[in-house]
Backbone as CSV, one residue per row, in Angstrom:
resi,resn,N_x,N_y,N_z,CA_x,CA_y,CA_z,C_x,C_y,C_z
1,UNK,41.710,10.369,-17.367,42.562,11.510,-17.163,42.200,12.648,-18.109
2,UNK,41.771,11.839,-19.187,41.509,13.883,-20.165,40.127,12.898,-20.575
3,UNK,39.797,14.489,-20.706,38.144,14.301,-20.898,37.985,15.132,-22.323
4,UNK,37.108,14.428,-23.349,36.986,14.542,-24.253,35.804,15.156,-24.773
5,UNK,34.914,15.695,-25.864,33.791,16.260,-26.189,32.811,15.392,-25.598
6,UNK,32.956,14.081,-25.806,31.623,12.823,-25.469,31.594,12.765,-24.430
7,UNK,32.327,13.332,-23.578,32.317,13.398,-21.723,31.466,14.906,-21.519
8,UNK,30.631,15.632,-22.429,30.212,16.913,-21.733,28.798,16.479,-22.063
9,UNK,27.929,16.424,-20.941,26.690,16.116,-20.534,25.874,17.864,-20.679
10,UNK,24.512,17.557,-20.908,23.996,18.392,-20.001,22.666,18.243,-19.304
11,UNK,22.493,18.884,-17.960,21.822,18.672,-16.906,20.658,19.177,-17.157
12,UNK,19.432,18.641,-16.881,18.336,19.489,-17.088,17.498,19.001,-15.463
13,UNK,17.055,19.560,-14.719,15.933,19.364,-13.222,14.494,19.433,-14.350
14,UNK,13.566,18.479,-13.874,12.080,18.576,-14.522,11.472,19.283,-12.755
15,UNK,10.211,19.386,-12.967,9.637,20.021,-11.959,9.705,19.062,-10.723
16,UNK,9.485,17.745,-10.877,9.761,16.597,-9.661,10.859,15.905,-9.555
17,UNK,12.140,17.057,-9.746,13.528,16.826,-8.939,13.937,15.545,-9.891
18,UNK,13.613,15.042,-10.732,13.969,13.767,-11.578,14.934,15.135,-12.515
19,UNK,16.417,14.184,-12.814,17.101,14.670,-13.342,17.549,13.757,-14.814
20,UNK,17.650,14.663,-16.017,18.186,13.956,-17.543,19.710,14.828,-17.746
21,UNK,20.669,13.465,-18.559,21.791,14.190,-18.972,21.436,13.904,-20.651
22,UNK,21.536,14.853,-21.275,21.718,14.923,-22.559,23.010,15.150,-23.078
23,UNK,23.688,14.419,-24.141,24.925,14.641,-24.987,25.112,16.167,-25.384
24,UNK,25.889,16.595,-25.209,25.976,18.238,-26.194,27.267,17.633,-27.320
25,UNK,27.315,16.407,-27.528,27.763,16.160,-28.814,26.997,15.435,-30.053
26,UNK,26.614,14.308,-29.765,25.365,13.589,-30.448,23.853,13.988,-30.740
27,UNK,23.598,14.400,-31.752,22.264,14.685,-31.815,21.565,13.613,-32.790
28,UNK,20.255,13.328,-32.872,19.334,12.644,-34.118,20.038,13.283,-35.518
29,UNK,20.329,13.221,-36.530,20.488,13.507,-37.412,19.393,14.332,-38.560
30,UNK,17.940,13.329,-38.320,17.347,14.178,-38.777,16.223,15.508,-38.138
31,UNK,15.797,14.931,-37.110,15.100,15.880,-35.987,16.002,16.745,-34.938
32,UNK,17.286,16.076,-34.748,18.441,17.306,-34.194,17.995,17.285,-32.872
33,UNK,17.155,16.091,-32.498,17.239,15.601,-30.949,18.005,15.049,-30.125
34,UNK,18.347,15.994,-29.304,19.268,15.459,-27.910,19.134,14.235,-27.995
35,UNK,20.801,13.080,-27.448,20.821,11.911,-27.209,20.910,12.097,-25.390
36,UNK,20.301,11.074,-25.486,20.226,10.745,-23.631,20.177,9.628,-22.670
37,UNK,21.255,9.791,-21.527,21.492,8.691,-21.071,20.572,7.537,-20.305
38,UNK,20.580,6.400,-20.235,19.038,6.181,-19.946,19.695,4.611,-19.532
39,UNK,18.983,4.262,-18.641,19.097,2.745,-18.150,17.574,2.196,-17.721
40,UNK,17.704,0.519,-18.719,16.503,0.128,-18.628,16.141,-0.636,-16.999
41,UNK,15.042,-1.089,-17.272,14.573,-1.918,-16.025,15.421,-2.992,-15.876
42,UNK,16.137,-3.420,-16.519,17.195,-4.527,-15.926,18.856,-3.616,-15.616
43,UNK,18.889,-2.658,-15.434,20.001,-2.143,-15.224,20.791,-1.841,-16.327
44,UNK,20.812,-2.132,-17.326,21.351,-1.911,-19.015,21.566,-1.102,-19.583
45,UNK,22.567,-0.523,-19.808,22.944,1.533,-20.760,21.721,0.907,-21.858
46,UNK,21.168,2.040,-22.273,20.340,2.054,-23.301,21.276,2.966,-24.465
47,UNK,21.310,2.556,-25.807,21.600,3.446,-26.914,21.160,4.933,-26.567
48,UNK,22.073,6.092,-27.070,21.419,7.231,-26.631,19.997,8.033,-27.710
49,UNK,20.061,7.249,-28.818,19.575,6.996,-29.913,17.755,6.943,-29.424
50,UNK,17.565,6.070,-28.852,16.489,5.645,-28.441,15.783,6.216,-27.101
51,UNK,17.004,6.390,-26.166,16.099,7.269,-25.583,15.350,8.503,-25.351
52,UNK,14.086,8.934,-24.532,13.915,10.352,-25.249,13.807,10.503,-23.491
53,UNK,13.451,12.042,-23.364,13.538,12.455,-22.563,12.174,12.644,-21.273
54,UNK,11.449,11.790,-21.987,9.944,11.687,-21.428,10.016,10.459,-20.945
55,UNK,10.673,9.453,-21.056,10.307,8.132,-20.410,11.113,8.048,-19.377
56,UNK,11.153,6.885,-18.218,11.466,7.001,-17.039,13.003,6.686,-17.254
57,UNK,13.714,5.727,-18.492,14.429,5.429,-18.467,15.627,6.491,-18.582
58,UNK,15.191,7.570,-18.792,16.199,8.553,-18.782,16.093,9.782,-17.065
59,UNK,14.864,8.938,-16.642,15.046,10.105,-15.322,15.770,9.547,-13.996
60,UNK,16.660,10.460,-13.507,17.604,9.803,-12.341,17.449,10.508,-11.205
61,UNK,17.582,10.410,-9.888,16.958,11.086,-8.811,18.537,11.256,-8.396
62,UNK,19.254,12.578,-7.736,20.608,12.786,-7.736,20.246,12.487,-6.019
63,UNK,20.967,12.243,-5.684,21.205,11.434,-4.301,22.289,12.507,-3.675
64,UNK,21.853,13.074,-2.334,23.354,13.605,-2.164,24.181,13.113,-0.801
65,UNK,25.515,13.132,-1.245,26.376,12.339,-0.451,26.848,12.912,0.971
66,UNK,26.940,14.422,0.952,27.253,15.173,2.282,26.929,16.460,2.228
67,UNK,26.341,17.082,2.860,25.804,18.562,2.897,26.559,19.113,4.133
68,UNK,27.501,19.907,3.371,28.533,20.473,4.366,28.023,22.018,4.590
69,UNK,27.395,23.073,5.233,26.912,24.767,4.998,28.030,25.179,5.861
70,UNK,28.743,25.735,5.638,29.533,27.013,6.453,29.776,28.518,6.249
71,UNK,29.456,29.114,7.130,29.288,30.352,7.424,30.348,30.971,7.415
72,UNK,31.130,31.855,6.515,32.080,32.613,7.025,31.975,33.865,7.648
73,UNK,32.873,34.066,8.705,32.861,35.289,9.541,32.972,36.514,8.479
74,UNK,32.469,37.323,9.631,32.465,38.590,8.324,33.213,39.504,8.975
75,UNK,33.872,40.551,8.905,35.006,41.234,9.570,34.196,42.161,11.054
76,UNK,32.591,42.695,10.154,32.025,43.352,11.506,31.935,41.961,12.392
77,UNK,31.816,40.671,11.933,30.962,39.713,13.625,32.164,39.660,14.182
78,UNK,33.466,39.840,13.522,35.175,39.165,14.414,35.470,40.349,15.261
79,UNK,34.920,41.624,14.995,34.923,42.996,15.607,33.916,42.705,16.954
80,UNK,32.768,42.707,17.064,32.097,42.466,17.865,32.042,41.657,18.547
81,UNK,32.976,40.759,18.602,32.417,39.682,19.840,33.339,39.737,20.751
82,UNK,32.850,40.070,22.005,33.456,40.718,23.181,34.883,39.401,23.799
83,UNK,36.047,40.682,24.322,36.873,40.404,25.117,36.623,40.032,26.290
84,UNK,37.281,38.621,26.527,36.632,38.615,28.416,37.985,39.331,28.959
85,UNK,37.570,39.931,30.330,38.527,40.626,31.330,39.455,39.216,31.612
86,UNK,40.337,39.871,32.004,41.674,38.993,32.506,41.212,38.631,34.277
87,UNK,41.578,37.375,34.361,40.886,36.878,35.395,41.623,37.627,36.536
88,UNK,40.435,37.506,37.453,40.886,38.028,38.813,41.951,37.193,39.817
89,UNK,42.461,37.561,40.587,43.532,36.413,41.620,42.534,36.334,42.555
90,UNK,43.321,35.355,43.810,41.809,35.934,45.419,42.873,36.646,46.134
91,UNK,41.982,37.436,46.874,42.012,38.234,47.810,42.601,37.702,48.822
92,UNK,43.546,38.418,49.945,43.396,37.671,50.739,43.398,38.807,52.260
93,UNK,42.420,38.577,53.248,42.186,39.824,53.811,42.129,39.494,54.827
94,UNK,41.774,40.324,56.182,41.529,40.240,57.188,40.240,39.852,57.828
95,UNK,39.294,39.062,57.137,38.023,39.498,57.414,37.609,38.056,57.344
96,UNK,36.779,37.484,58.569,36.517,36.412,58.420,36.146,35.343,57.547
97,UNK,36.596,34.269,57.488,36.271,33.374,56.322,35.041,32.670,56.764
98,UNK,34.769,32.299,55.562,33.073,32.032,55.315,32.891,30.344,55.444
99,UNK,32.128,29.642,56.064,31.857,28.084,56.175,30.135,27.978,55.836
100,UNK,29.984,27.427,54.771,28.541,27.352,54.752,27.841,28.435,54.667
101,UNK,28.479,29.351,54.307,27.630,30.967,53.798,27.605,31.749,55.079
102,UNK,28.060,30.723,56.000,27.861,31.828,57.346,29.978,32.166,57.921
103,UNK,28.964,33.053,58.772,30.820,33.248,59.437,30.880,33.277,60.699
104,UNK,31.797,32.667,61.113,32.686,32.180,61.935,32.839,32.907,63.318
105,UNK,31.766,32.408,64.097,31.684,32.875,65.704,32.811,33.436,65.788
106,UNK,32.984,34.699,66.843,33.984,35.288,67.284,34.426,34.722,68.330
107,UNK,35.677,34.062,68.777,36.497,33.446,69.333,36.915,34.447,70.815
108,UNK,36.838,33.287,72.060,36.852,34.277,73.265,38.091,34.224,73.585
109,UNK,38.808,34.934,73.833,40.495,35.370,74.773,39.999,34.386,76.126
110,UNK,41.136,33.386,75.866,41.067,32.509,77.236,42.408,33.174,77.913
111,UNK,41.591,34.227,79.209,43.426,34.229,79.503,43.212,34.469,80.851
C-alpha cells in the first residue's frame, strides 16, 4: 500500500531492447555504483551489490501484455462526416408495376 524510497527503480533500454532497473537509493559505497536487480540462472534475486549492469543477469526483456491505440476524434473529423437524408417512403402511383424488370402487358376490355 505505501511505497517507500527502496521501491523507486530506475529504467534504463540498452540498444537491444534488454532492459536494467537500478536502485536510486543504494549505491557501492566506494565507487558510487548503481545497485541492480538481477536474477541468476536458477531463478534466484541476486544481492544488488554484485550485480553490474553488463552481465545478463541484470538484463530483462519487458514483455507486453495488451496494446490498446485509440484515436480520438478531433472536432474538424465530427464536423465532416456527412448526414444521411431522411429516408424516403414508396410511392404509390398509377403506373404499372414492374415483375422481373419488365411491365405488365396491357390488359384487353372483355366486353
Amino acid at each position: 500500500e505505501h511505497f517507500t524510497p527502496e521501491c523507486k527503480f530506475k529504467e534504463s533500454v540498452f540498444e537491444n531492447y534488454y532492459v536494467t532497473y537500478s536502485s536510486m537509493l543504494y549505491r557501492q559505497t566506494q565507487s558510487g555504483r548503481s545497485w541492480y536487480i538481477g536474477i541468476n540462472r536458477d531463478g534466484h534475486i541476486m544481492k544488488g551489490n554484485r550485480v553490474k549492469k553488463t552481465k545478463a543477469a541484470a538484463h530483462f526483456l519487458p514483455k507486453v501484455i495488451e496494446v490498446a491505440m485509440y484515436k480520438e476524434p478531433s472536432l474538424h473529423e465530427l464536423a465532416s462526416e456527412p448526414v444521411s437524408p431522411p429516408r424516403k417512403t414508396a410511392k404509390t402511383s398509377d403506373s404499372p408495376t414492374l415483375k422481373n424488370g419488365r411491365k405488365e402487358p396491357p390488359q384487353a376490355d372483355a366486353s
